[in-house]
NUMIKOL-715020 format. One record per residue (C-alpha): x negated, y, z negated; residue in three letters. Coordinates in Angstrom, 1 decimal. Example, Ala and Ser with C-alpha at 12.3 -4.5 7.8 and 13.67 -1.06 7.14 Angstrom:
xx -12.3&yy -4.5&zz -7.8&type ALA
xx -13.7&yy -1.1&zz -7.1&type SER
This chain:
xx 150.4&yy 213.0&zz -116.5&type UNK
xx 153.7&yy 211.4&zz -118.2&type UNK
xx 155.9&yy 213.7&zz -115.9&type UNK
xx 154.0&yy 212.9&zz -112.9&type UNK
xx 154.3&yy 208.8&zz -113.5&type UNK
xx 158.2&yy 210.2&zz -114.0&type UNK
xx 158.3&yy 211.7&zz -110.3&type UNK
xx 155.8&yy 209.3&zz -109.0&type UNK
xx 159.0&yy 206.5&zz -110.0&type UNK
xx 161.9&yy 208.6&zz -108.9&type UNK
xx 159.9&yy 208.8&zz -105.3&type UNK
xx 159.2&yy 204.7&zz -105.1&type UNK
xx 162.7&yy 204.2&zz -106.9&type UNK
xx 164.5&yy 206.9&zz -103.8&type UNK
xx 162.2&yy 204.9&zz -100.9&type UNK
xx 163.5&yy 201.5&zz -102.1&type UNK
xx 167.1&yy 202.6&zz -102.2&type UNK
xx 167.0&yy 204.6&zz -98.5&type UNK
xx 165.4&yy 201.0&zz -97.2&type UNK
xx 168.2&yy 199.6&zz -99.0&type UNK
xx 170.9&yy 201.3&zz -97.1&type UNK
xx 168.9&yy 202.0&zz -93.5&type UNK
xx 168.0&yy 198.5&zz -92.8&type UNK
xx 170.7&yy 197.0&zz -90.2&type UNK
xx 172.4&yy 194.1&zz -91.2&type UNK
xx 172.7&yy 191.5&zz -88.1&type UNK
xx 174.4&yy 192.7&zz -85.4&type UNK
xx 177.5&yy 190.4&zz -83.8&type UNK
xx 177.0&yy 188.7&zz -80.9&type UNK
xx 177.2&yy 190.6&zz -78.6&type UNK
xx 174.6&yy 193.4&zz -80.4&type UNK
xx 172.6&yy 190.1&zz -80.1&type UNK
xx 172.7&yy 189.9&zz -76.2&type UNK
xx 172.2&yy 193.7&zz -75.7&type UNK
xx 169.3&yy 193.5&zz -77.7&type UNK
xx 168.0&yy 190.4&zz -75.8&type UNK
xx 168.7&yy 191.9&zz -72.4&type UNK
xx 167.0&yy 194.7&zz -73.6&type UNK
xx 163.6&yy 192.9&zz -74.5&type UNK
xx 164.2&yy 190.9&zz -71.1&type UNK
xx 164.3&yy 194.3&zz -69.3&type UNK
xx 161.2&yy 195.4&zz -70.8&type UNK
xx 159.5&yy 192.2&zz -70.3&type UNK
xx 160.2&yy 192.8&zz -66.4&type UNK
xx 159.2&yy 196.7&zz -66.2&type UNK
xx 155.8&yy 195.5&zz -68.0&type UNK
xx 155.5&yy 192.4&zz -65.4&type UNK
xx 156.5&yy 194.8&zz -62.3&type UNK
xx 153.7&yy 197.4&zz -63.3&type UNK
xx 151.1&yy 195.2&zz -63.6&type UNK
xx 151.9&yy 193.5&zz -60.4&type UNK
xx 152.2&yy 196.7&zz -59.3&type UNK
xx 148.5&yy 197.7&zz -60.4&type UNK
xx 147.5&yy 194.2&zz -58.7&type UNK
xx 148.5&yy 195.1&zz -55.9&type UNK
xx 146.8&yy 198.2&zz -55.3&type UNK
xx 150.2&yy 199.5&zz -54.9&type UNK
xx 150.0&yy 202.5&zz -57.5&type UNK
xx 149.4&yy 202.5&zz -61.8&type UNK
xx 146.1&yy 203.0&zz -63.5&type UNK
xx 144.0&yy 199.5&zz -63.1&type UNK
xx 143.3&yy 200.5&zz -67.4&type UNK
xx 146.4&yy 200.5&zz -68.1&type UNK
xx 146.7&yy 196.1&zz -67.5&type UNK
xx 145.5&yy 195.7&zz -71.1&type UNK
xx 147.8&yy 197.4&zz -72.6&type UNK
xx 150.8&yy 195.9&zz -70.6&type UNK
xx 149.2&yy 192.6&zz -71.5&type UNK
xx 149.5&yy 193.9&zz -74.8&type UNK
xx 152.9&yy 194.7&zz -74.1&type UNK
xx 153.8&yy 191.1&zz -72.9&type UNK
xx 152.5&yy 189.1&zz -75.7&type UNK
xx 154.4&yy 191.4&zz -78.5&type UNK
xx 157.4&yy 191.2&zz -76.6&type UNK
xx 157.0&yy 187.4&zz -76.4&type UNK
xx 156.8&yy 187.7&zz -80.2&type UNK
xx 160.7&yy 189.5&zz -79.9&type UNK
xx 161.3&yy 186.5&zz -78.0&type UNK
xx 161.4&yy 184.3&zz -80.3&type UNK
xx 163.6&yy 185.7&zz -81.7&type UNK
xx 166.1&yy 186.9&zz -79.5&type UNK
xx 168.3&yy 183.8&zz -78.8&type UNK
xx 170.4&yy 183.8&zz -82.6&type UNK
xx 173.2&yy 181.2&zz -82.9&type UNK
xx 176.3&yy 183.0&zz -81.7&type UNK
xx 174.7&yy 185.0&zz -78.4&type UNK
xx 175.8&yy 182.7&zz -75.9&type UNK
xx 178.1&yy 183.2&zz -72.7&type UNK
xx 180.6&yy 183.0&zz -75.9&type UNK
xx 179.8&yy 186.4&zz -77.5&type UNK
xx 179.5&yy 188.7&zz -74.1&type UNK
xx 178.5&yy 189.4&zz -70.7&type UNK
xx 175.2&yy 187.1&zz -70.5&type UNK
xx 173.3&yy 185.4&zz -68.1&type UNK
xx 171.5&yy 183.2&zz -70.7&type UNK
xx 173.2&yy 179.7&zz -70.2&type UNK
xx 174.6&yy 177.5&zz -72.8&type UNK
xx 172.5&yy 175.0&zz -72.8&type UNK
xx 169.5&yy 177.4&zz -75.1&type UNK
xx 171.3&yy 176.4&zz -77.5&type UNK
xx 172.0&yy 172.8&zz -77.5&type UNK
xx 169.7&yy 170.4&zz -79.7&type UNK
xx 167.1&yy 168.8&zz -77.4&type UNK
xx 167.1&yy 171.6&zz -74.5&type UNK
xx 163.5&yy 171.8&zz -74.9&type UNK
xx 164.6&yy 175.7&zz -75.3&type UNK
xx 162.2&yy 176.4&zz -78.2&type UNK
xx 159.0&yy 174.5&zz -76.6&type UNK
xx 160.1&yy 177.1&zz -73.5&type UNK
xx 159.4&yy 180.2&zz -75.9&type UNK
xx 156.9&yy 178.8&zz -77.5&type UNK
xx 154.7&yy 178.1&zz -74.3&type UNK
xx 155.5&yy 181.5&zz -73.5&type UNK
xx 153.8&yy 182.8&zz -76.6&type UNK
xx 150.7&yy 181.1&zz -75.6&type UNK
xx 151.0&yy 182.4&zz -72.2&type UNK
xx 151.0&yy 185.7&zz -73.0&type UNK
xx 148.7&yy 185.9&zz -75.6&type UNK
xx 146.1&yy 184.0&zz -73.3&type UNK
xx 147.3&yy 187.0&zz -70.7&type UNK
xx 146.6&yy 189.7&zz -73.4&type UNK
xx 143.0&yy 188.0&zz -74.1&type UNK
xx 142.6&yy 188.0&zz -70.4&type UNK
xx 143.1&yy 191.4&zz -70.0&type UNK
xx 140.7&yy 192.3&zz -72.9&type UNK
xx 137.8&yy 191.5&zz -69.9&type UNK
xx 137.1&yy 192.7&zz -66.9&type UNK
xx 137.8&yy 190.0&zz -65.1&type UNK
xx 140.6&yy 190.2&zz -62.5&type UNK
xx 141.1&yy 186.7&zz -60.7&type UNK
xx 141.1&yy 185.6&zz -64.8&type UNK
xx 144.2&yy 188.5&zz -65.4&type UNK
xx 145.3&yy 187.2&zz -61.9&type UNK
xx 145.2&yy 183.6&zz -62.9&type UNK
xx 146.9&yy 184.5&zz -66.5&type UNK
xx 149.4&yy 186.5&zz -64.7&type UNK
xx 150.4&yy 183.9&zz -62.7&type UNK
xx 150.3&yy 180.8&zz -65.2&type UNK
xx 153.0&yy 183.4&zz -67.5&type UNK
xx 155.1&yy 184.3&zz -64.3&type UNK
xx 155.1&yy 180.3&zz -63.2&type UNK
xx 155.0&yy 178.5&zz -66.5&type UNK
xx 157.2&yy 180.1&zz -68.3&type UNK
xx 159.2&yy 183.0&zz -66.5&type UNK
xx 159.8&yy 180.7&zz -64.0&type UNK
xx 160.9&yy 177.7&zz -66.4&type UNK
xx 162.9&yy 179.8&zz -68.2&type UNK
xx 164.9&yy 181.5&zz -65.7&type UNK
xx 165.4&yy 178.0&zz -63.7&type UNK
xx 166.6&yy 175.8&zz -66.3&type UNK
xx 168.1&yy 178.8&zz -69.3&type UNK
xx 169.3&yy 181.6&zz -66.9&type UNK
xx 172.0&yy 182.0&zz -65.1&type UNK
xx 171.8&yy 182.6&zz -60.8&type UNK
xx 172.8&yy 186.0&zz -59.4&type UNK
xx 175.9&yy 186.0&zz -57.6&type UNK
């Protein structure tokens, strides 16, 4: 028993030290925006299937739960995907400067999309598609649309 509490310690004392050295420290800016973009790009494929499915245009009509799913953990990355330091000052981004000035109204944006997608992702737990329809649409206006307006950048 004494020389398995022995092992037993080694193993939890090895598993804290690997955590130790495998958990990545903060990347720089500009590991920042990659990892932003992406989320963002993810976000989009996830949108663009279910519109997709909506549309009767190909995809498995079961499958709009899980990209609601999808949506509302990604809005969870979100959150926290817009770090001091990954502006248009760190790299290649679309994400305009003004995300992070005090009093942008920046953070109400992410959070509003939070409650968008998790009211999609409760709306897809039914079977109720003018209710996924409706949710879909409140996420794409409210806060896509808000977002990308007022925080993003226009295509050249």
């Amino acid at each position: 028993m004494n020389r398995l509490l022995t092992y037993m310690s080694i193993f939890f004392a090895a598993l804290i030290l690997m955590g130790a050295t495998i958990t990545p420290s903060h990347a720089d800016g500009a590991g920042e925006i990659k990892n932003r973009q992406l989320v963002m790009k993810a976000l989009g494929a996830h949108m663009g299937a279910m519109g997709n499915i909506l549309k009767g245009q190909g995809g498995n009509s079961g499958h709009l739960t899980l990209h609601a799913s999808a949506i509302a953990n990604l809005a969870t990355l979100a959150q926290d995907a817009f770090p001091a330091g990954s502006g248009p000052e760190a790299g290649k981004t679309r994400a305009l400067a003004n995300i992070w000035e005090s009093g942008s109204g920046f953070q109400k944006v992410l959070a509003n999309f939070k409650v968008n997608a998790d009211a999609l992702a409760k709306a897809g737990q039914s079977d109720d598609k003018a209710a996924f329809g409706k949710a879909m649409g409140n996420l794409g206006k409210d806060s896509c649309g808000t977002c990308h307006k007022d925080y993003r950048m226009k295509e050249k």
